[in-house]
N, C-alpha and C positions, 0 to 999 in steps of 0.2 A: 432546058434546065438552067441554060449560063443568067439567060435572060431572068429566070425567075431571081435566081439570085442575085442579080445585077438590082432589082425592082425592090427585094425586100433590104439590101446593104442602104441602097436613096433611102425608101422609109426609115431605116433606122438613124440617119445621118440629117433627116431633114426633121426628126420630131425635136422640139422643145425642150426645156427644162422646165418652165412653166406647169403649171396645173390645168391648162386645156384640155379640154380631151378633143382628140382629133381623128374623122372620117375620112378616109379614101374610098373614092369613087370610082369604079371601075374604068371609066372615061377618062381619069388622070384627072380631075380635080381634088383639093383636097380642100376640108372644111373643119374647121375650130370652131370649140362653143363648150357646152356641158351637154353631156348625154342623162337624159331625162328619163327615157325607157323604151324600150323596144319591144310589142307588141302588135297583133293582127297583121304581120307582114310590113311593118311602120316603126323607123328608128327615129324617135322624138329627140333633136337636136336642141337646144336652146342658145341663142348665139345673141352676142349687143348690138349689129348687124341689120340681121332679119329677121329679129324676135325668133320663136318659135317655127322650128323646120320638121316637116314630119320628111323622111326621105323611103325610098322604095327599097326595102333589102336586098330586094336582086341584084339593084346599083352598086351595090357597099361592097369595095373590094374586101379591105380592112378596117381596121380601127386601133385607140389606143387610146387609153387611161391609167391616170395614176392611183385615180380613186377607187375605193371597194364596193365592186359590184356582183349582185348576184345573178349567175348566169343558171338559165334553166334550161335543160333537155330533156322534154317529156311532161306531162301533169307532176311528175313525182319525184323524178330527178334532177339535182340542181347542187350548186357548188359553190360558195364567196371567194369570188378572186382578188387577190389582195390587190391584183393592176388587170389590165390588157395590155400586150405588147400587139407591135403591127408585125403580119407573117405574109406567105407571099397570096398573092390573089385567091380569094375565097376563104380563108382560115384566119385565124386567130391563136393569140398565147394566150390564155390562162397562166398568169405569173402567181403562185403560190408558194414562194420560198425559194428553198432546194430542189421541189419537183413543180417545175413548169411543164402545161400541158397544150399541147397545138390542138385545136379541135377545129370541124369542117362549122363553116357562117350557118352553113344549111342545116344543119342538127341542134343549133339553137331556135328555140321555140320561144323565150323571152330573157330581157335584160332589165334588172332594174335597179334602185339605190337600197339597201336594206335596211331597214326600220328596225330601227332599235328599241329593246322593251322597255326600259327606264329613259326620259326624256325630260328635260327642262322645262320645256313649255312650247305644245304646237296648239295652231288653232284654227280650224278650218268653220266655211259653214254658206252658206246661199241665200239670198232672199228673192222670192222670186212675185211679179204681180201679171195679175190676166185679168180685160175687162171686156166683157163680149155685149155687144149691144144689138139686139135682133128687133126689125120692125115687121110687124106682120098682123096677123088682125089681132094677135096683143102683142105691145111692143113691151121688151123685156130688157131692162140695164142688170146685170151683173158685177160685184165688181168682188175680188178675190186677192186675199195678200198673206202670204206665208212665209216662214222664215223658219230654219233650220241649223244648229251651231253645234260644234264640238270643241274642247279646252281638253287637251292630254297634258297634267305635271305628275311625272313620274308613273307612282301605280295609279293615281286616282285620274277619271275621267268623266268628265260634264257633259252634263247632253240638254241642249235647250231646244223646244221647237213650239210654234204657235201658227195661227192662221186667223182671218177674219173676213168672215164672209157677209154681202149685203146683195139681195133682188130686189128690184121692184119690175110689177108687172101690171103697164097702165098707169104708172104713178103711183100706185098702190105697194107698197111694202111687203114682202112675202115672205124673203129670210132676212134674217139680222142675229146671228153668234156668232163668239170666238173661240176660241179655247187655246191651251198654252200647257206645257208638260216640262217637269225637268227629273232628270235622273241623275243618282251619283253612281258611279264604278268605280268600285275598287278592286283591285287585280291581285291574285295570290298567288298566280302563275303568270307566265305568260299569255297564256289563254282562258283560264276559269277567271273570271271573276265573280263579285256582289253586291247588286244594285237594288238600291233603294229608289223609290218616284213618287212624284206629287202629280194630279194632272186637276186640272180646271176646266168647264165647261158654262158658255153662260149661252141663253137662249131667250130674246127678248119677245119672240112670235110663239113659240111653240109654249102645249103647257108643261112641258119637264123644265122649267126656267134655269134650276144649277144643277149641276153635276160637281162631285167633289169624287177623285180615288186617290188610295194610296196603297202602298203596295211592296212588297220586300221579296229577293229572292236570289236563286244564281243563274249564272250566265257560263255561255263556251262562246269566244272568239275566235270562227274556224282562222280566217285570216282577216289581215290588215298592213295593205303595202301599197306601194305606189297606184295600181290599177284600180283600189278601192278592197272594200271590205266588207267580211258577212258575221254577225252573231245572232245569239240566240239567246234569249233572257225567259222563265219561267219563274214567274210570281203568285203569290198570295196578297189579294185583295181585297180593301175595305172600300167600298163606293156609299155614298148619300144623295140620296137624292131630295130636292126639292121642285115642289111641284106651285103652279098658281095660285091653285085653293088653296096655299100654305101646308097643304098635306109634304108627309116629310116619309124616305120609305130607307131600311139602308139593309144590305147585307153584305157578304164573304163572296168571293169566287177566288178560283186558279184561272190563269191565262197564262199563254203564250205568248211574246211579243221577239219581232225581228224588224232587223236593220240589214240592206243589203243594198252597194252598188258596185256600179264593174262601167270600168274605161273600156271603149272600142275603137278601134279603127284609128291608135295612135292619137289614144286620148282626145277626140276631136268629140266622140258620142259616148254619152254616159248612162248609161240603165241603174236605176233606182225601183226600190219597192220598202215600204216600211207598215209595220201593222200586227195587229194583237187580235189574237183570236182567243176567246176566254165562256167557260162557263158559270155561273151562278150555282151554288152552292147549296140554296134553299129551294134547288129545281122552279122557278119562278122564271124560267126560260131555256132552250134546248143550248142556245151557243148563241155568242154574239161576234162580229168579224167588222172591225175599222180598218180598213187598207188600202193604202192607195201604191199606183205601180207608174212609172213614167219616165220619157227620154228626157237628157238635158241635149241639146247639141250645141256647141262652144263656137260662137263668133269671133271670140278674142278671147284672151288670157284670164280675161273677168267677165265678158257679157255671153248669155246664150239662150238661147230660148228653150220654152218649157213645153212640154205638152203629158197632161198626166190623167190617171182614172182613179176615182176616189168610189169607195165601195164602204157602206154604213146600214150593216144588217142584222137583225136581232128578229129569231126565230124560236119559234114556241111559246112565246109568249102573249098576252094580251094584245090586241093590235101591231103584228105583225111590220116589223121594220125593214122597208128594201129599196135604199137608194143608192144611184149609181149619178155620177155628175162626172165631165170630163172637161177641162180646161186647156187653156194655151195662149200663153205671156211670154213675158219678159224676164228677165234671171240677171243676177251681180252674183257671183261667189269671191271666195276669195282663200 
């Protein structure tokens, strides 16, 4: 007992004034940086040092921070602590004022920085490219480039994403579109918002040549935090279509659309899936499903590679749409 207290007076005598937040290590090391987030058994250090430190929880005697973070015990229970203070080997303070609370390292299931509903200006987003080159008794060039962004000022939030894809197979040309989508959100809570979207399709092989939707409706933002985040947006849509013969076709549907990623393994692998499932209005097709689902895995703070499965299928209708394509490139985020 002398010793623990002997262990936890040093922590308190050797922490900073500073704005570091600082790790002890069960082995008697002690490590300075910013604490990023702690998930999957992975406490994400970020230091000027050694860049980015993911450390082993088991290791982590203590810690301490001045900054507000949200600690969680449980899918559902969780708590903003105004600081961390260091306590003796295995535990922690929750500093919350007047009632400071010790809790065991072990009973935390995640730590993170808490996002705030109203915001200045953030801006996240990825670009990512795959070119696969197969020789065989047809040799086949693909080449593939996508790009995905997000702009949060305040309530409203922008959503931009595009892609361009091109085959040839034998020299011969087989696909050649792009298409490009943007949404505006506006938030009336923290979580419901109201989005409006444009999307563009152009097709220089196939005969549906444009695509034009638009489309209004609301959204629930289950979350959105350092690990990533999931919504759900339900619209009403106006599509046109444009065909080769200059024939032109347009009507109404409802769809579905979602956005969903999630950090693993102390932010190192990233699960992504995004996509809109929607029906046609004038029964002129049973459902249609654009989606694709994919890992990122992070090399560095900006590079990672991709590997993803895109899914474009349109049932009950007239010829019959069912494709599946799967890629794997290169990735910048930022």
């Amino acid at each position: 007992m002398l010793s623990r207290s002997i262990l936890y007076l040093a922590l308190c005598t050797t922490s900073t004034a500073s704005f570091a937040d600082t790790v002890w290590l069960k082995n008697g090391d002690r490590l300075t940086g910013t604490i990023r987030v702690f998930d999957g058994g992975k406490l994400v250090l970020e230091t000027d040092y050694g860049g980015t430190i993911p450390l082993d929880w088991k290791k982590v005697a203590t810690l301490e921070s001045e900054r507000e973070l949200l600690i969680k015990q449980g899918d559902f229970e969780g708590e903003r602590a105004k600081a961390l203070k260091p306590a003796e080997p295995g535990k922690v303070i929750l500093a919350n004022g007047e009632a400071p609370k010790t809790v065991e390292l072990a009973s935390i299931d995640q730590i993170m920085k808490p996002k705030p509903f109203v915001e200045d200006l953030t801006w996240t987003g990825n670009v990512g490219v795959s070119l696969d080159y197969k020789r065989a008794e047809k040799d086949t060039d693909d080449y593939d480039i996508d790009f995905k962004t997000k702009a949060r000022h305040g309530r409203w939030r922008h959503n931009a994403s595009g892609e361009y894809n091109r085959e040839f197979q034998n020299d011969v040309k087989t696909t050649d579109n792009w298409e490009t989508e943007y949404a505006l959100d506006r938030f009336m809570t923290d979580k419901f918002f109201w989005q409006g979207r444009g999307e563009y399709k152009r097709d220089k092989i196939e005969d549906l040549s444009r695509q034009r939707t638009v489309g209004t409706g609301p959204g629930y933002q289950f979350w959105d935090d350092e690990l990533g985040a999931f919504s759900l947006a339900s619209l009403v849509n106006r599509s046109d279509y444009l065909f080769d013969d200059g024939e032109k076709e347009s009507f109404y549907s409802l769809s579905v659309k979602w956005d969903y990623n999630r950090y693993l393994i102390g932010k190192t692998v990233e699960m992504f899936s995004t996509g809109e499932v929607g029906r046609p209005l004038d029964n002129t097709a049973d459902y249609s499903l654009d989606a694709e689902v994919g890992l990122r895995y992070k090399l560095t703070d900006w590079a990672s590679l991709n590997m993803k499965a895109e899914k474009d299928q349109v049932s009950g209708a007239d010829g019959d749409i069912d494709e599946t394509r799967y890629t794997l490139g290169f990735g910048v985020g930022w």
